[in-house]
C-alpha positions as YAML, in Angstrom:
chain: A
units: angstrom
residues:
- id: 1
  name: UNK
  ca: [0.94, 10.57, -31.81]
- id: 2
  name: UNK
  ca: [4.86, 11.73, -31.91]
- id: 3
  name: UNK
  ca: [4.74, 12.84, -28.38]
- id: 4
  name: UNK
  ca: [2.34, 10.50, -27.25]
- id: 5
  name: UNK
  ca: [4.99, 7.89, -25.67]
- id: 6
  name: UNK
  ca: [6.68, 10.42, -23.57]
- id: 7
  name: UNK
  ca: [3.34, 11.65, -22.58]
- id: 8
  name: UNK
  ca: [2.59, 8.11, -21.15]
- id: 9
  name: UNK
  ca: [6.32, 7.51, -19.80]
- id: 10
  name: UNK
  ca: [6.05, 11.04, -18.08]
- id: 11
  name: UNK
  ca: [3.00, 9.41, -16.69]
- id: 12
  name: UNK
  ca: [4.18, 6.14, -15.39]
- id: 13
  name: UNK
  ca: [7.04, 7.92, -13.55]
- id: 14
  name: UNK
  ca: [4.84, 10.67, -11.75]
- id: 15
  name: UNK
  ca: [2.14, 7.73, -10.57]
- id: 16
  name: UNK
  ca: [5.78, 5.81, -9.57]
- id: 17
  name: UNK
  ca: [7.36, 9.08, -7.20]
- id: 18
  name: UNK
  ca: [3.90, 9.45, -5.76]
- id: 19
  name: UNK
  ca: [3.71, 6.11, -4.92]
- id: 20
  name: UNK
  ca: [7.31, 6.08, -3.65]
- id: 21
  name: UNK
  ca: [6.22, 8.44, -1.28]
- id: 22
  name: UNK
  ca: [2.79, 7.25, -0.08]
- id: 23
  name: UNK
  ca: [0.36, 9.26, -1.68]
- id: 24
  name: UNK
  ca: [-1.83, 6.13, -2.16]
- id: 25
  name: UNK
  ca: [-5.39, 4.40, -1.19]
- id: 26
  name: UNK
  ca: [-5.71, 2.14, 1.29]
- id: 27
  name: UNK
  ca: [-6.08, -0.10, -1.20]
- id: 28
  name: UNK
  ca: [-2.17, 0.36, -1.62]
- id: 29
  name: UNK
  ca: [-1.54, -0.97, 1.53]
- id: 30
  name: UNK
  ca: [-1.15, -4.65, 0.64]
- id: 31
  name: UNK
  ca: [0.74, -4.16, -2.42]
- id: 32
  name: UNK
  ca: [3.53, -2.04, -1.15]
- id: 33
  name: UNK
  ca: [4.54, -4.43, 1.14]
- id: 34
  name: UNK
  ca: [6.00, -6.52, -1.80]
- id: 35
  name: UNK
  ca: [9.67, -6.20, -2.88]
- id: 36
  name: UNK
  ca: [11.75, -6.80, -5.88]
- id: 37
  name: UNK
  ca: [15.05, -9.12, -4.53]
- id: 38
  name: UNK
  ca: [14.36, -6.92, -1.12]
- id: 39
  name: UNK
  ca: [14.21, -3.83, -3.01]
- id: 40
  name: UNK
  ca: [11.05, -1.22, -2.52]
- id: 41
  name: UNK
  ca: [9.24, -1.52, -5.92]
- id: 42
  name: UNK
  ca: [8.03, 2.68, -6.51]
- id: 43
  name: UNK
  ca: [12.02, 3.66, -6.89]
- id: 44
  name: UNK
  ca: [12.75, 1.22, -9.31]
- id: 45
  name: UNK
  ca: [9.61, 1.80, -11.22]
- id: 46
  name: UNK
  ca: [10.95, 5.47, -10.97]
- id: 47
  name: UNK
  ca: [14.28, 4.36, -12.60]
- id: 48
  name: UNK
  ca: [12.72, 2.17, -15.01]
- id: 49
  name: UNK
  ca: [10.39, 5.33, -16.53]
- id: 50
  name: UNK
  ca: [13.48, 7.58, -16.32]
- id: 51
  name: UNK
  ca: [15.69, 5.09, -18.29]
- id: 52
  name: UNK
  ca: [12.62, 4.23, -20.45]
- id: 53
  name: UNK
  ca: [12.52, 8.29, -21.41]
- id: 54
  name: UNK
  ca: [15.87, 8.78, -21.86]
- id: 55
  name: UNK
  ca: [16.00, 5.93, -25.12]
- id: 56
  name: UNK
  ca: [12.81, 7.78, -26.16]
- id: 57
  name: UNK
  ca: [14.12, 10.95, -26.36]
- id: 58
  name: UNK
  ca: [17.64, 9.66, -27.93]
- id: 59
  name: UNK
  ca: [15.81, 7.42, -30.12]
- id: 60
  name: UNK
  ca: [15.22, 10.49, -32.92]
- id: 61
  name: UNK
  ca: [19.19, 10.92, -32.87]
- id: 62
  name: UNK
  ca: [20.43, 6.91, -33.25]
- id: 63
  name: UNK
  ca: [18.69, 4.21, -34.16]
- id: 64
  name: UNK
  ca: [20.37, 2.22, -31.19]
- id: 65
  name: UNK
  ca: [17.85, 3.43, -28.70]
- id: 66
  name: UNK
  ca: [14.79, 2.82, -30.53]
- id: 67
  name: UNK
  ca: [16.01, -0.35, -30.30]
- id: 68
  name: UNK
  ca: [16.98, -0.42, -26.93]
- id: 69
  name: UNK
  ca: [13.29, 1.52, -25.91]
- id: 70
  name: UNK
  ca: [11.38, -1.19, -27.92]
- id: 71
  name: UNK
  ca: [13.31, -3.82, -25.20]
- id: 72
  name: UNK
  ca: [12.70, -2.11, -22.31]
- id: 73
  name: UNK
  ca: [9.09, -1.57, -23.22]
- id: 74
  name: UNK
  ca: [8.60, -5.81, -23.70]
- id: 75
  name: UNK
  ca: [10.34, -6.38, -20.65]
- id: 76
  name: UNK
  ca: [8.40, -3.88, -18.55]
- id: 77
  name: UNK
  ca: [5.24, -5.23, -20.19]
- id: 78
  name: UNK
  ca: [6.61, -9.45, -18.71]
- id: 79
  name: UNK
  ca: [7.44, -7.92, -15.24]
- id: 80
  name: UNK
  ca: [3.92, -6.41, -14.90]
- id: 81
  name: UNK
  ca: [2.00, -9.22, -16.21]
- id: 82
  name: UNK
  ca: [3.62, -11.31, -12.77]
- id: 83
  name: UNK
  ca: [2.51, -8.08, -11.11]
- id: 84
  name: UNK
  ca: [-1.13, -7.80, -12.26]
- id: 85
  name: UNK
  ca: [-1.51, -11.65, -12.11]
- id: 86
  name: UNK
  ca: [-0.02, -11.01, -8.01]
- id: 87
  name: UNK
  ca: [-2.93, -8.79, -7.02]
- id: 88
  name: UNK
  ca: [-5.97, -10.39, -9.07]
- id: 89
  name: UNK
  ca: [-4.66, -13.68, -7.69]
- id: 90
  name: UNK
  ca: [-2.74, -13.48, -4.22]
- id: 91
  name: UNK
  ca: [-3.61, -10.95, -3.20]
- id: 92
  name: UNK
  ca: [-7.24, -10.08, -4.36]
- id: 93
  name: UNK
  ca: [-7.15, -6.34, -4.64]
- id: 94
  name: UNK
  ca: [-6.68, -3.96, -7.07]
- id: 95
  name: UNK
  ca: [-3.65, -1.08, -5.95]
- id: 96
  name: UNK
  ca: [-5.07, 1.73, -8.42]
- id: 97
  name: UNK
  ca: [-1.37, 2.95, -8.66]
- id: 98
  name: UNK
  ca: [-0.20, -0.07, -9.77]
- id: 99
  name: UNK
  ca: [-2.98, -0.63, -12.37]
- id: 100
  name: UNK
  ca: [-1.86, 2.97, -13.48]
- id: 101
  name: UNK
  ca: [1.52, 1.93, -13.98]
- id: 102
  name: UNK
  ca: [0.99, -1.35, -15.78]
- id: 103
  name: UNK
  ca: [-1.65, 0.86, -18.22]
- id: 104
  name: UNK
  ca: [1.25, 3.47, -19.21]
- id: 105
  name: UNK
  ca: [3.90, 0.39, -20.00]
- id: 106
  name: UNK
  ca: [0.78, -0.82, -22.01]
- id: 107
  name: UNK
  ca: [0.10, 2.11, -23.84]
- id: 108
  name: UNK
  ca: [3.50, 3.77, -24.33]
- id: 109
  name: UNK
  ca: [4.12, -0.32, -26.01]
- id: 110
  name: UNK
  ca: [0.67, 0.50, -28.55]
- id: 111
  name: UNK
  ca: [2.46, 3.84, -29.68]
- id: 112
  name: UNK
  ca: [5.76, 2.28, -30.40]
- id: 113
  name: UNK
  ca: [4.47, -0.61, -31.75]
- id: 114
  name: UNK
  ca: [2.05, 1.64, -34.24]
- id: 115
  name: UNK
  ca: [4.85, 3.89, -35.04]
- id: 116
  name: UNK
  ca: [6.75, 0.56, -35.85]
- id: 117
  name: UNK
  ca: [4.18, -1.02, -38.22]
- id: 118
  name: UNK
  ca: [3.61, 2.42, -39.87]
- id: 119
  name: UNK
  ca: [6.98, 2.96, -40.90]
- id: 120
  name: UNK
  ca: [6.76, 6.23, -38.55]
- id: 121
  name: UNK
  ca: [9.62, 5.85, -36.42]
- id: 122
  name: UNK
  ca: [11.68, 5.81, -39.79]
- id: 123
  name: UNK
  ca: [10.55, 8.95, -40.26]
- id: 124
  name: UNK
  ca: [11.16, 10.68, -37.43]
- id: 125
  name: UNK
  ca: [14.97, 9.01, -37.62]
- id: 126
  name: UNK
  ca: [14.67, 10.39, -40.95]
- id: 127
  name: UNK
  ca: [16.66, 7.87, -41.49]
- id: 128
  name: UNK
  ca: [16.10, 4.26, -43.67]
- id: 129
  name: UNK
  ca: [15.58, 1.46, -40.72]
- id: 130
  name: UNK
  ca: [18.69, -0.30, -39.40]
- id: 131
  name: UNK
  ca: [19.19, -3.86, -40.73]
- id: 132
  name: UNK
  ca: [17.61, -4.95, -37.65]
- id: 133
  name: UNK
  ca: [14.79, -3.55, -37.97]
- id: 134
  name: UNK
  ca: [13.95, -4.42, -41.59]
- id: 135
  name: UNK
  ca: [14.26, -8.55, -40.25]
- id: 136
  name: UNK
  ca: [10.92, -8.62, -38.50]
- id: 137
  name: UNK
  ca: [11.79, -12.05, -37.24]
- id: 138
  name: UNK
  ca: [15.07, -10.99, -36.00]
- id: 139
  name: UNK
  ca: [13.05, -8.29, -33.94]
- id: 140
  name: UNK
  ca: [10.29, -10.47, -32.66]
- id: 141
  name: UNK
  ca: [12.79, -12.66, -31.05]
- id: 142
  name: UNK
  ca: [14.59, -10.26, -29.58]
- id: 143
  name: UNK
  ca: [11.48, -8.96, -27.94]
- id: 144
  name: UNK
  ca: [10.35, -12.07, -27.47]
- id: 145
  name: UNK
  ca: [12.87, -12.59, -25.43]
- id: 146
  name: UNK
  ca: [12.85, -9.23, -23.15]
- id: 147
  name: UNK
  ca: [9.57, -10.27, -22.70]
- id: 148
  name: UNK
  ca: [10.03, -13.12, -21.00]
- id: 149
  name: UNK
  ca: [13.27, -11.82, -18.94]
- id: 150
  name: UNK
  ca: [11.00, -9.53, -17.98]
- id: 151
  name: UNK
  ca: [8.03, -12.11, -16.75]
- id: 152
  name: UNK
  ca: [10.69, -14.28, -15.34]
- id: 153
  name: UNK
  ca: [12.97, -11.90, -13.50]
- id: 154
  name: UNK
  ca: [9.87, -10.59, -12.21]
- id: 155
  name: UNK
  ca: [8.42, -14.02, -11.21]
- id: 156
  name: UNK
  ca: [11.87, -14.66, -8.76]
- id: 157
  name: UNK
  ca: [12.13, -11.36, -7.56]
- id: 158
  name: UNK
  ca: [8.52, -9.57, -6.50]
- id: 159
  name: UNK
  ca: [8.05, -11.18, -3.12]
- id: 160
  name: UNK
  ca: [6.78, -10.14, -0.14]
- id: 161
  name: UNK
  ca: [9.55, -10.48, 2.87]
- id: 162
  name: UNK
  ca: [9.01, -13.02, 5.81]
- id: 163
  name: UNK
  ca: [7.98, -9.99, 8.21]
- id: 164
  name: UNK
  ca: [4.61, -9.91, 6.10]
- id: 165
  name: UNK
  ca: [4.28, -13.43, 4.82]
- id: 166
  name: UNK
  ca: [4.35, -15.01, 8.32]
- id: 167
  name: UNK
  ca: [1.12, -13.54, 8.57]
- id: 168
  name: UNK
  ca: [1.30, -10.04, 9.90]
- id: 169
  name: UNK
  ca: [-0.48, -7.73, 7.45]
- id: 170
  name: UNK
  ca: [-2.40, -4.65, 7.16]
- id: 171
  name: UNK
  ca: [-5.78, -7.32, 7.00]
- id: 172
  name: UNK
  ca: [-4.47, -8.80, 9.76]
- id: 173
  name: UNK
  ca: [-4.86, -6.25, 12.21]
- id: 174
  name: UNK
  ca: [-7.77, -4.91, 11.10]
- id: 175
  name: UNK
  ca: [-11.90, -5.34, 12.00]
- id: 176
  name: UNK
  ca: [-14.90, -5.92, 10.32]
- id: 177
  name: UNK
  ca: [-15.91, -6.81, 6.72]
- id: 178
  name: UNK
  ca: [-12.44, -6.54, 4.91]
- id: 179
  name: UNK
  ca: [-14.51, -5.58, 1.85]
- id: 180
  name: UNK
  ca: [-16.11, -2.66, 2.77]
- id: 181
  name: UNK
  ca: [-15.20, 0.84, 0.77]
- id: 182
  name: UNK
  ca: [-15.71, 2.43, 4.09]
- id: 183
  name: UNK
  ca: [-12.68, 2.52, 6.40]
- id: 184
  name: UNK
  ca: [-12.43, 3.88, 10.24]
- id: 185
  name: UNK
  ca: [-9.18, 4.58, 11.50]
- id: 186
  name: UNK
  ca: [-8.87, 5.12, 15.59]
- id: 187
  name: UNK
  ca: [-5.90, 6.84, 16.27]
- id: 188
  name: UNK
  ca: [-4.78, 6.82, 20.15]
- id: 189
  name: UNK
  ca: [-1.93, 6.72, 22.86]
- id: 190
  name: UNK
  ca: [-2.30, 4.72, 25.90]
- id: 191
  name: UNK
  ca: [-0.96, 7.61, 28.19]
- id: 192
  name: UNK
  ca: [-2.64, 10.38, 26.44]
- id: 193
  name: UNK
  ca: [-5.42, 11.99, 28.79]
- id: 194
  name: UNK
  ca: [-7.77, 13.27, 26.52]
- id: 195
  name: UNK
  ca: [-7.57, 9.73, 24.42]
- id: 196
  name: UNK
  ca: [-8.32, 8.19, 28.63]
- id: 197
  name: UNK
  ca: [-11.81, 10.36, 28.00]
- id: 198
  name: UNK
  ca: [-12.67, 9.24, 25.12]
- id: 199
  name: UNK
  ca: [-11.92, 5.45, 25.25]
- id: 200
  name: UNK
  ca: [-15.32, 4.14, 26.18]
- id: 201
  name: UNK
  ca: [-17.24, 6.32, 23.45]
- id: 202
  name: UNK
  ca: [-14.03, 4.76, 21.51]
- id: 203
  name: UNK
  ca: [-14.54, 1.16, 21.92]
- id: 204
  name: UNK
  ca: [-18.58, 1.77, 21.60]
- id: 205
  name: UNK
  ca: [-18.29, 2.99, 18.93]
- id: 206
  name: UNK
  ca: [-15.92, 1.38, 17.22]
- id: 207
  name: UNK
  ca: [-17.84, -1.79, 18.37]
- id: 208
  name: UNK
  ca: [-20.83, -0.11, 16.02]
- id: 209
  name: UNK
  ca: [-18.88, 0.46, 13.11]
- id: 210
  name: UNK
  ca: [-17.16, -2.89, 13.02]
- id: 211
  name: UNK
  ca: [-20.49, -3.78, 11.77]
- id: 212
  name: UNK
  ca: [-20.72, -2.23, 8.48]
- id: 213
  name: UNK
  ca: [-17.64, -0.83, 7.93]
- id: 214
  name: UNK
  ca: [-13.22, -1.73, 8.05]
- id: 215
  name: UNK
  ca: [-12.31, -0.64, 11.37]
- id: 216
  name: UNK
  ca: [-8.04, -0.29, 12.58]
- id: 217
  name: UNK
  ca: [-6.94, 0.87, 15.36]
- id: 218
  name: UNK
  ca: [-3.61, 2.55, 15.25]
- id: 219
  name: UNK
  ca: [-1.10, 3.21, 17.94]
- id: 220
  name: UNK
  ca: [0.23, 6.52, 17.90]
- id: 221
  name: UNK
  ca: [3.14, 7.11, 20.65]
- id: 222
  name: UNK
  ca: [2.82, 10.65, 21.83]
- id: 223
  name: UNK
  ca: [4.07, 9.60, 25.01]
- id: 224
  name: UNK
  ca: [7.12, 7.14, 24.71]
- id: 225
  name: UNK
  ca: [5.57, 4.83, 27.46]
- id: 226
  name: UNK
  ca: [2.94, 3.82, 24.71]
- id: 227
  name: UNK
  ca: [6.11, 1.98, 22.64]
- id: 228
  name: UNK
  ca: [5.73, -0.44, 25.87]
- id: 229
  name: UNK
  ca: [2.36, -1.18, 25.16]
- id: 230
  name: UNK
  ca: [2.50, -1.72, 20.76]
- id: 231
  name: UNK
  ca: [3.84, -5.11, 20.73]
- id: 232
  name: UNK
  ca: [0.91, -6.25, 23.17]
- id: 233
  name: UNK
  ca: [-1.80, -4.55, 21.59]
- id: 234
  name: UNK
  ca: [-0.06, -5.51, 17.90]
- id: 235
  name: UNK
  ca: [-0.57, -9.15, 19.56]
- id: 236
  name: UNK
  ca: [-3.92, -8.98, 20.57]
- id: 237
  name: UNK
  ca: [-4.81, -7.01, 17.41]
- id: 238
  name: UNK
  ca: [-3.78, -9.95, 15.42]
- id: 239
  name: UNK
  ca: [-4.64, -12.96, 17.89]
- id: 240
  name: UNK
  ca: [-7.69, -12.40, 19.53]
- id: 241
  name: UNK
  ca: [-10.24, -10.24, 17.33]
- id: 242
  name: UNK
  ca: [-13.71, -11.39, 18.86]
- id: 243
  name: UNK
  ca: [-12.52, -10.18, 22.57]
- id: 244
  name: UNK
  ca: [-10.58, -7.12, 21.44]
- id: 245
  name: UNK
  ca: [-12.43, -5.13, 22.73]
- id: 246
  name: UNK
  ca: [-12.82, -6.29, 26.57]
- id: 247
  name: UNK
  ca: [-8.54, -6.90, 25.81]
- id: 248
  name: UNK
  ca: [-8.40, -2.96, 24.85]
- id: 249
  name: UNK
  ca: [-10.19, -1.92, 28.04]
- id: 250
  name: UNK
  ca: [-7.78, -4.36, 30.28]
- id: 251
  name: UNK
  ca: [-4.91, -2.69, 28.51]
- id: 252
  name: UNK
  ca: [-6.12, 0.93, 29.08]
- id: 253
  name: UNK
  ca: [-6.59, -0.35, 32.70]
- id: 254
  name: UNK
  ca: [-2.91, -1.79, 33.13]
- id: 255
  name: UNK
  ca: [-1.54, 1.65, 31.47]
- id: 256
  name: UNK
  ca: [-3.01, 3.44, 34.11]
- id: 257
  name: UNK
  ca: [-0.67, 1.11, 37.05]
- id: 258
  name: UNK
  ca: [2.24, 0.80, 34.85]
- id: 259
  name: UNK
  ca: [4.41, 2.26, 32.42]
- id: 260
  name: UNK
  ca: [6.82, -0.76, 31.56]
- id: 261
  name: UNK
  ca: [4.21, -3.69, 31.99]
- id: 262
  name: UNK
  ca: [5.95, -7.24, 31.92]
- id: 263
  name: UNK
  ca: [4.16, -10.24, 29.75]
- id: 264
  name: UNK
  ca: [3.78, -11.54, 33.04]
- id: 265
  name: UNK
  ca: [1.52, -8.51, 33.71]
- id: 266
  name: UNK
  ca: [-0.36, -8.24, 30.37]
- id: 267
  name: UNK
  ca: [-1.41, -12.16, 31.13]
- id: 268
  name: UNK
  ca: [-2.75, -11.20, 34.41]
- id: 269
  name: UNK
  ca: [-4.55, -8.20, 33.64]
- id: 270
  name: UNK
  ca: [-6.13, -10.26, 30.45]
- id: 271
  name: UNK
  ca: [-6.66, -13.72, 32.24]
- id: 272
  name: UNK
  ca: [-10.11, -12.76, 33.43]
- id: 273
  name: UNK
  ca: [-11.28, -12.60, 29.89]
- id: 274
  name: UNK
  ca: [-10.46, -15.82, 29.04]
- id: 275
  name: UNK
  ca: [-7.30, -15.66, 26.25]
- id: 276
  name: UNK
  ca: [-3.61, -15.93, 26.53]
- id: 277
  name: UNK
  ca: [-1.15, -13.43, 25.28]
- id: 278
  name: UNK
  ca: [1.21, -14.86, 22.73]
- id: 279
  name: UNK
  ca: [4.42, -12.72, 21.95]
- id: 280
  name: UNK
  ca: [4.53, -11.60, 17.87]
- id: 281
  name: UNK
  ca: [8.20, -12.21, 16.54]
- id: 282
  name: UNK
  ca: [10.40, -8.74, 16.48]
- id: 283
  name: UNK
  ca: [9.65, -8.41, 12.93]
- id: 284
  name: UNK
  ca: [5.88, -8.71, 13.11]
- id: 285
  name: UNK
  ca: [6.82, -5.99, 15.51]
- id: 286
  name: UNK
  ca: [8.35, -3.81, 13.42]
- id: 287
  name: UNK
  ca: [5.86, -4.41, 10.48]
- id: 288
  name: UNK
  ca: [3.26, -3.56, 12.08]
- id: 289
  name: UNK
  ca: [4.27, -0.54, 13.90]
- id: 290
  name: UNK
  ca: [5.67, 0.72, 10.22]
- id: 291
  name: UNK
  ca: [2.28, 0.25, 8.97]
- id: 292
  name: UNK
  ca: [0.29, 2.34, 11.86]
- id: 293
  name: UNK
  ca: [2.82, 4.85, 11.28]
- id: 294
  name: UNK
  ca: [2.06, 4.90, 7.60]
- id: 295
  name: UNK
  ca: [-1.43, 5.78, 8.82]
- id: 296
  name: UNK
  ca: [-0.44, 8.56, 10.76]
- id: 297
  name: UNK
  ca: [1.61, 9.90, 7.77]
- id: 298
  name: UNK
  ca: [-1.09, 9.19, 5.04]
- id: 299
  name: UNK
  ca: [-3.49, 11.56, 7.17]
- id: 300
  name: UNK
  ca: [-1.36, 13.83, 8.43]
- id: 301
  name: UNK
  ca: [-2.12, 13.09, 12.03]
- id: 302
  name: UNK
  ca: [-0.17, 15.40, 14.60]
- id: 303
  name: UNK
  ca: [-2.34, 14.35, 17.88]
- id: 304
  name: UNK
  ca: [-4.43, 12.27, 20.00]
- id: 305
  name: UNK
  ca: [-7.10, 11.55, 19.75]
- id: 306
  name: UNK
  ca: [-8.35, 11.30, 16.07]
- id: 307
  name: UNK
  ca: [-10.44, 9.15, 14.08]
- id: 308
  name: UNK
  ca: [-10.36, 9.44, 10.48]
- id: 309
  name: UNK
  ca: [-13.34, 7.83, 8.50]
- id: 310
  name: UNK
  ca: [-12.74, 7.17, 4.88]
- id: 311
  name: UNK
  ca: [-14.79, 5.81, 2.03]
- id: 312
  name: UNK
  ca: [-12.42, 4.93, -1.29]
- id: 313
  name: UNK
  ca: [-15.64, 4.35, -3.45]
- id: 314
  name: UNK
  ca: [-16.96, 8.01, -2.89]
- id: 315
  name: UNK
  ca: [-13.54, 9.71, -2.01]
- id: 316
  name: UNK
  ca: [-14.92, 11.20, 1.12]
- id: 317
  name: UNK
  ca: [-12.66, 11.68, 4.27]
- id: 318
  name: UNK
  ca: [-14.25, 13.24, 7.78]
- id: 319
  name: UNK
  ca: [-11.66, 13.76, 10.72]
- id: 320
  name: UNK
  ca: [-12.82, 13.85, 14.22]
- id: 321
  name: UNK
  ca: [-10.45, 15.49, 16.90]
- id: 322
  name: UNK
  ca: [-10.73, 15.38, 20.62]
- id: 323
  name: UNK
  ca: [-12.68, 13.61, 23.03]
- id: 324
  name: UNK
  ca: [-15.76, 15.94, 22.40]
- id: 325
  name: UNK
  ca: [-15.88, 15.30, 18.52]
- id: 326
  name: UNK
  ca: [-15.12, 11.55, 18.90]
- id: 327
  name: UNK
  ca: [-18.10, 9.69, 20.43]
- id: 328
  name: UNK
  ca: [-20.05, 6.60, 19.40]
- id: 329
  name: UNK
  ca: [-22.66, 9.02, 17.48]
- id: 330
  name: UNK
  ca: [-20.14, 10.89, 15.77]
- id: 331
  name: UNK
  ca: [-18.14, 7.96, 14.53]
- id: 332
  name: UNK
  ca: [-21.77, 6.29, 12.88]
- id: 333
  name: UNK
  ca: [-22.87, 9.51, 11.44]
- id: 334
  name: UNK
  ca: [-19.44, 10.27, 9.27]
- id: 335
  name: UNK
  ca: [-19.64, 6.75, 7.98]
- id: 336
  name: UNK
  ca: [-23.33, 7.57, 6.95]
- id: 337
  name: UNK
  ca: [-21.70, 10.76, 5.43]
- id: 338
  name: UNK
  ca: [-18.83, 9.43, 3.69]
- id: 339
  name: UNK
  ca: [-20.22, 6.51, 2.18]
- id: 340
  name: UNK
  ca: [-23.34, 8.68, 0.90]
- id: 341
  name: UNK
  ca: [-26.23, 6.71, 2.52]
...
């Protein structure tokens, strides 16, 4: 029980650095896009646990920081009630890193609270309790009161920015049921040869898939011409999900005339379908080519083409590289394997 606290603090801040840098679910994907007053969350949660460890170990030498851990502990436990309350009720999904996090403030508050009630922390002070400490009133308001600094600061300050609120999120630009465990990720550049092969098997299959399983499709730039291309196909992504696919094949057309296509050419080459292209903000932009590219870092991806199919329930991944690995067969049959059916 002595060293159980650190134990969980040494947790908290490992789940925070690997969440800091990306070694998360898909299920991440939503959550990280929130800030604390426009600050990433993961490198404050890193601070917090370091802090947090610090009073812990300093807390057997002066009484000060037993203190001073018991208020960080009842603030950390306000600021992730806002956060737990944010994903079971904006934004409906469970970030299993975050859950981690909120479970080590929880339990690393049990072990200091049943230290407290014990009379065990005296005794590893080896020292009589401060006056403080012997005023359980006195101490309940004062935690009281980190507590709800903690649910309030936390309340203002975890927001998502405008980039991702407007409406622009990882959802957003993606395809079929948004709950299914199984998720298909089609990785391409418009000026890539091999991903010119492999297009139609591409789009058929991806056309399959969208039916029982979470399909994105993620612009990788190999070739810089393809940056021409992301904010139309970010646009369409977004805008115009039931014709996608006839948009995708108009695009892979244009990319094959021009290099630096004007909106004026985008319309034209899309008219014939029916829809209208709409320009995103910059910032939608930028948001969503920073997610695609978290994509291509979460898998590692270092060419074109590749689809990745991923199932979070069974923790099964299959890759598929090439045009002769990626058809529409291929792409059904490592959903069948992943998911186990």
């Amino acid at each position: 029980m002595r060293h159980a606290p650190l134990l969980f603090l040494s947790a908290g801040l490992a789940l925070s650095l690997l969440d800091w840098v990306g070694v998360c679910t898909e299920a991440c994907a939503e959550t990280s896009l929130y800030r604390f007053f426009g600050l990433p969350i993961p490198p404050l949660g890193a601070a917090y646990f370091t802090l947090s460890g610090a009073a812990r170990l300093a807390a057997r030498r002066h009484p000060f920081f037993r203190t001073a851990l018991a208020v960080l502990l009842a603030g950390g436990l306000g600021a992730e009630a806002v956060f737990t309350w944010i994903q079971a009720a904006v934004i409906g999904r469970w970030c299993p890193m975050c859950v981690g996090v909120a479970a080590c403030v929880a339990a690393c508050s049990a072990c200091i609270a049943i230290e407290h009630f014990s009379g065990t922390d005296a005794i590893l002070l080896e020292k009589e309790r401060e006056p403080s400490m012997n005023r359980p009133a006195v101490h309940a308001a004062l935690l009281l009161l980190a507590f709800l600094a903690g649910l309030g600061t936390a309340a203002l300050g975890i927001k998502k920015p405008d980039a991702f609120a407007s409406g622009l999120t990882p959802e957003t630009l993606s395809f079929g049921p948004a709950n299914s465990g199984v998720e298909v990720y089609i990785v391409s550049d418009w000026f890539c040869p091999a991903c010119r092969v492999a297009e139609p098997e591409i789009v058929k299959g991806a056309r399959l898939a969208m039916k029982q399983a979470k399909v994105v499709f993620v612009d990788y730039p190999i070739h810089r011409e393809t940056l021409n291309y992301i904010p139309y196909n970010l646009s369409f992504m977004a805008r115009e999900k039931e014709k996608y696919l006839q948009i995708r094949e108009a695009l892979a057309d244009l990319s094959r005339k021009s290099k630096e296509p004007s909106p004026e050419d985008v319309q034209t080459a899309v008219a014939p379908i029916g829809v209208k292209y709409v320009p995103l903000s910059f910032a939608d932009v930028l948001s969503g080519t920073q997610y695609q590219m978290s994509i291509v870092q979460k898998y590692k991806i270092q060419g074109t083409p590749q689809v990745v199919v991923t199932d979070a329930r069974t923790g099964r991944t299959k890759l598929l590289n090439g045009s002769k690995e990626i058809t529409s067969e291929s792409i059904v049959r490592s959903i069948a394997e992943v998911s186990g059916k």
